[in-house]
C-alpha atoms as one frame of an Amber mdcrd trajectory, in Angstrom:
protein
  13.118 -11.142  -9.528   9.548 -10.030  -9.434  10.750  -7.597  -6.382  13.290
  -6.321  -8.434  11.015  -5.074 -11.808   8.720  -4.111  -9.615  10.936  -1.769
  -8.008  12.240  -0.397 -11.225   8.898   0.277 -12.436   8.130   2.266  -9.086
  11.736   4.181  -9.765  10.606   5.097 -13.412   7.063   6.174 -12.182   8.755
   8.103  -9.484  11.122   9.919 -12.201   8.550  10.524 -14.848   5.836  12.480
 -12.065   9.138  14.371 -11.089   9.964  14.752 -14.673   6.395  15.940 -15.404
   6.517  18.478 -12.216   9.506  20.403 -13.513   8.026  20.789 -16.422   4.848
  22.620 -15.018   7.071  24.546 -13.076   9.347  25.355 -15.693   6.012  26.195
 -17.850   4.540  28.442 -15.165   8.080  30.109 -14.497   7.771  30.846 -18.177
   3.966  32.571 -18.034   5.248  34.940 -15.254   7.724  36.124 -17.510   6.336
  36.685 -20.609   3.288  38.516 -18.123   5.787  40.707 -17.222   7.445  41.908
 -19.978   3.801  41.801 -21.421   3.143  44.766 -18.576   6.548  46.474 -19.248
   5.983  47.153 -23.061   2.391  47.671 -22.238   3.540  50.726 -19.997   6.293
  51.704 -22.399   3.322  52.004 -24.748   1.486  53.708 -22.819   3.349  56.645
 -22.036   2.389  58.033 -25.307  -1.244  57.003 -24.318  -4.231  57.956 -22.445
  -2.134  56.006 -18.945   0.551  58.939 -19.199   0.624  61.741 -16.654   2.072
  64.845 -17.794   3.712  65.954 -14.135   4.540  69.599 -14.782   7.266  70.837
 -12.427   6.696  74.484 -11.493   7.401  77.816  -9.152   3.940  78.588  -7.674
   5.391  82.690  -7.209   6.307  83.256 -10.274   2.859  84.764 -11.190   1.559
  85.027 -14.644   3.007  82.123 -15.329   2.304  79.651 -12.117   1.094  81.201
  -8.841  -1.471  80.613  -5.977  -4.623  82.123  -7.224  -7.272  84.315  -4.908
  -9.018  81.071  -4.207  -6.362  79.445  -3.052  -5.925  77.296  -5.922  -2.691
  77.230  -8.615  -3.365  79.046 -11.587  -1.392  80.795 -13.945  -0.528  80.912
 -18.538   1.244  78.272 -18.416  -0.565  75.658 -16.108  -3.429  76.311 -18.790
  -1.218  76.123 -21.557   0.123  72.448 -19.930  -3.594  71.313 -18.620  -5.278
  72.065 -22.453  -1.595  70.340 -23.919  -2.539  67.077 -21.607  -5.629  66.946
 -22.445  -5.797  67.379 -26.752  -3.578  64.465 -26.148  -5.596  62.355 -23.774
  -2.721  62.452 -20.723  -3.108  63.108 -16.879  -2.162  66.400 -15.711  -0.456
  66.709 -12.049   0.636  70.232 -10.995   3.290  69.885  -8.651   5.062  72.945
  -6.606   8.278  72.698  -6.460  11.705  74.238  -4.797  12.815  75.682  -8.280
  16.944  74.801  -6.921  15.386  70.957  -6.561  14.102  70.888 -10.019  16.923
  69.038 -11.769  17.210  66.278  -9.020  13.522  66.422  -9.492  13.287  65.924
 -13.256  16.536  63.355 -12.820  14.510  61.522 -10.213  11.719  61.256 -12.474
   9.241  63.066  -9.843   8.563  65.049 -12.305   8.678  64.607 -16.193   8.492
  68.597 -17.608   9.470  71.851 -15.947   6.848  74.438 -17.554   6.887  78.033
 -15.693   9.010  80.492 -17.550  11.357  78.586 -17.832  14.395  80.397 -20.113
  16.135  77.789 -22.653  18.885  80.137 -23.980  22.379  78.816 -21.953  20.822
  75.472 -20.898  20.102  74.114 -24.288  23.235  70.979 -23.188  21.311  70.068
 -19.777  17.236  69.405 -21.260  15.207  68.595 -23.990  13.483  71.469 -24.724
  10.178  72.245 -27.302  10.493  74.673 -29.669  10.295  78.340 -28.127   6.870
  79.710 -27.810   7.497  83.195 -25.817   9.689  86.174 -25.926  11.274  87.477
 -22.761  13.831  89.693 -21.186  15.970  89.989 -18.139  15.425  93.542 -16.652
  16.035  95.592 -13.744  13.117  96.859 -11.622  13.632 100.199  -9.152  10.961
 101.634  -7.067   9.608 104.596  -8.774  10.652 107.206  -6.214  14.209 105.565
  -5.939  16.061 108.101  -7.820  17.597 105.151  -9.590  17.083 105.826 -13.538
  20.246 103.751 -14.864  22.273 100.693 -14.632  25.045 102.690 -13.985  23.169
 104.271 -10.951  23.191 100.717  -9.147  26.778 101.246  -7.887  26.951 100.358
  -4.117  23.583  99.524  -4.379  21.709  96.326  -3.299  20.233  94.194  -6.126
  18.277  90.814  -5.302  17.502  88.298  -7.838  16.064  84.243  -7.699  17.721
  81.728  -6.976  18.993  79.640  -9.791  17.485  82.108 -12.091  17.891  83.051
 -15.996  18.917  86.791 -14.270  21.413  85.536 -12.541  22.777  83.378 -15.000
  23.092  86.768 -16.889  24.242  88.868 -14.117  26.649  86.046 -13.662  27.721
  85.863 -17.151  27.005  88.568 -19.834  26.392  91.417 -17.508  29.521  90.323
 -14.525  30.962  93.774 -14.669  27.672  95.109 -14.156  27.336  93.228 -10.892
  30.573  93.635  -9.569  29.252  97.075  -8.837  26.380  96.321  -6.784  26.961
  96.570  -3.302  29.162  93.190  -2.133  30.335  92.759  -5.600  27.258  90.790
  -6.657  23.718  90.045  -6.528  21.911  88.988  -3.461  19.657  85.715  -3.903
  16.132  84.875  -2.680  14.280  82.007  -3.291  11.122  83.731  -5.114  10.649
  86.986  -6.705   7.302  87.729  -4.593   9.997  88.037  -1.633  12.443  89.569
  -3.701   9.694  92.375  -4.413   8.386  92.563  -1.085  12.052  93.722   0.175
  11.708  95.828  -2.790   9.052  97.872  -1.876  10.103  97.912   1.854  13.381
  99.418   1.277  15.271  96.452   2.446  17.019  96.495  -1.273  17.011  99.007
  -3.968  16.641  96.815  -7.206  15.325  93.628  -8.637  16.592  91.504 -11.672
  14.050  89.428 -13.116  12.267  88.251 -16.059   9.926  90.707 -17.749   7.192
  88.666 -17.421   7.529  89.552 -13.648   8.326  93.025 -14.104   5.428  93.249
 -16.130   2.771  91.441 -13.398   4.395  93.769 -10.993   3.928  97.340 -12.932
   0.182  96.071 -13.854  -0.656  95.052  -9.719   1.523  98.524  -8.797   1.443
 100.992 -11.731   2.870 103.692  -9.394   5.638 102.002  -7.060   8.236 100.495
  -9.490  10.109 100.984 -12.964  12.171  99.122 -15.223  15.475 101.109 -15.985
  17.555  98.314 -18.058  17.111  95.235 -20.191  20.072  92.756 -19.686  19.203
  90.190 -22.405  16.728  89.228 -24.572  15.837  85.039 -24.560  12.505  82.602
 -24.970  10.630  80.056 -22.791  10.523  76.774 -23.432   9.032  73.581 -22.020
  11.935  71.241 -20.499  12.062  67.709 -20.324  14.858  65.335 -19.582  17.570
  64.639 -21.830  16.190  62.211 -24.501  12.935  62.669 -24.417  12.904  64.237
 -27.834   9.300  62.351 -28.643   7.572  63.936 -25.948   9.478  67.720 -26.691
   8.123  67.219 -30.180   4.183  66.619 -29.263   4.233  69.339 -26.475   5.197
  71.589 -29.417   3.236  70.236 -32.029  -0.330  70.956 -29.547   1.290  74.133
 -29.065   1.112  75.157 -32.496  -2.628  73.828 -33.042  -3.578  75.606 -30.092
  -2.119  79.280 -31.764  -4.001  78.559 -34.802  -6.907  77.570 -33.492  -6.935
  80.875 -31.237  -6.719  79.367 -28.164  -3.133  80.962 -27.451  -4.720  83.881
 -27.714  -7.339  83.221 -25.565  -5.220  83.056 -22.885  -3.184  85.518 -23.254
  -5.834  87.679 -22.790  -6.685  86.095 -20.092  -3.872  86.746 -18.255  -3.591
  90.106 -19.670  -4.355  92.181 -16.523  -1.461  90.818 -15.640   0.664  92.225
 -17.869   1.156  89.068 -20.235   1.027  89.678 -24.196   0.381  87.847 -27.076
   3.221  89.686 -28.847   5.197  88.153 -27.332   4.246  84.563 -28.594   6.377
  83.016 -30.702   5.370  79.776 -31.911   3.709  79.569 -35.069
């Protein structure tokens, strides 16, 4: 008999220490988990904090806005406009160059979180979140000076290159199809960056360019004497775009924006960038 309660003392000893070891288990199982959604809402929170990274998708030739500067370095309106944006609000900047046909997988991906370079809201207003407008722009067509070329209608049979995936060819696709139905192949040839597009320009290789002003404007300033606008196809803003959703972030981009017009620093750039044919008329957010 003593046998027996002493081996039903050793079974409840047994079954208590087991007892008490799933319960430190089941404690510590508990501590991971509340330390992990502890560092989830800590980096939800701090996406709106000094841990974000604004990543700012761009086209490094699509100069005044982003380009490669002479010391090799990317410059351009509205990488400054982005870097002093990042920092009034205490965020990482990180410039990154992209294949301007990638940039929705891009901004789906997440690789990036903005696309600022020119970037034309008007037609595209169901596919981002976009801040408020803050400059003025047209689509145009560019001839070399000497071309004989003085109209539109003049571009019949003629060769006409545009960007990839750009707001001229949306136009030229859209708005302005019968126009392009009379360039030579029925419609407009495609490169994958205006600097290109121009450099065929000048060498004969095509006898027009459709592009943003902004462009034709940097190009007349760097070439007074080689080319010409002859049309305007549409008029339309820039905008910052973000990700469907991300309405919070649209919101302060603008908002920093607006304190950077009053406070002159818009301005400040714009003339900075002025030799290059950008102006502050054109600004639009107030």
């Amino acid at each position: 008999m003593r046998s027996l309660a002493k081996n039903k003392i050793w079974a409840l000893a047994a079954t208590a220490a087991l007892l008490a070891l799933v319960a430190a288990l089941m404690a510590g199982c508990s501590g991971g988990s509340s330390t992990q959604e502890s560092d989830a809402n800590g980096e939800a929170a701090s996406s709106d904090g000094s841990d974000f990274t604004l990543i700012v998708g761009f086209d490094q030739s699509y100069p005044p806005y982003g380009f490669v500067g002479d010391d090799g370095e990317y410059t351009g309106f509205d990488l400054d406009l982005a870097a002093e944006v990042a920092e009034r609000n205490g965020w990482g900047i990180e410039l990154s160059a992209i294949d301007w046909d990638a940039k929705d997988a891009l901004l789906g991906s997440g690789t990036i979180n903005c696309i600022w370079n020119g970037f034309t809201m008007e037609g595209r207003e169901g596919d981002y979140t976009f801040s408020e407008p803050y400059m003025l722009n047209e689509q145009v067509i560019v001839v070399r000076d000497d071309s004989g070329i003085e109209t539109s209608e003049d571009l019949a049979g003629k060769t006409v290159m545009t960007q990839v995936d750009s707001a001229a060819l949306d136009v030229l696709e859209g708005n302005a199809a019968d126009l392009a139905a009379t360039f030579a192949g029925g419609a407009a040839q495609t490169i994958g960056d205006y600097n290109n597009a121009f450099m065929q320009l000048e060498s004969g290789m095509v006898d027009a360019v459709a592009c943003d002003l902004s462009i034709a404007n940097y190009q007349l300033a760097a070439n007074p004497d080689a080319y010409m606008v002859i049309d305007t196809l549409s008029s339309e803003h820039y905008a910052v775009g973000f990700k469907q959703g991300e309405t919070d972030l649209a919101a302060t981009v603008s908002d920093t924006l607006r304190e950077m017009y009053e406070d002159g620093t818009v301005e400040e750039l714009c003339k900075k960038y002025e030799e290059y044919g950008l102006s502050f008329e054109n600004w639009v957010l107030q």
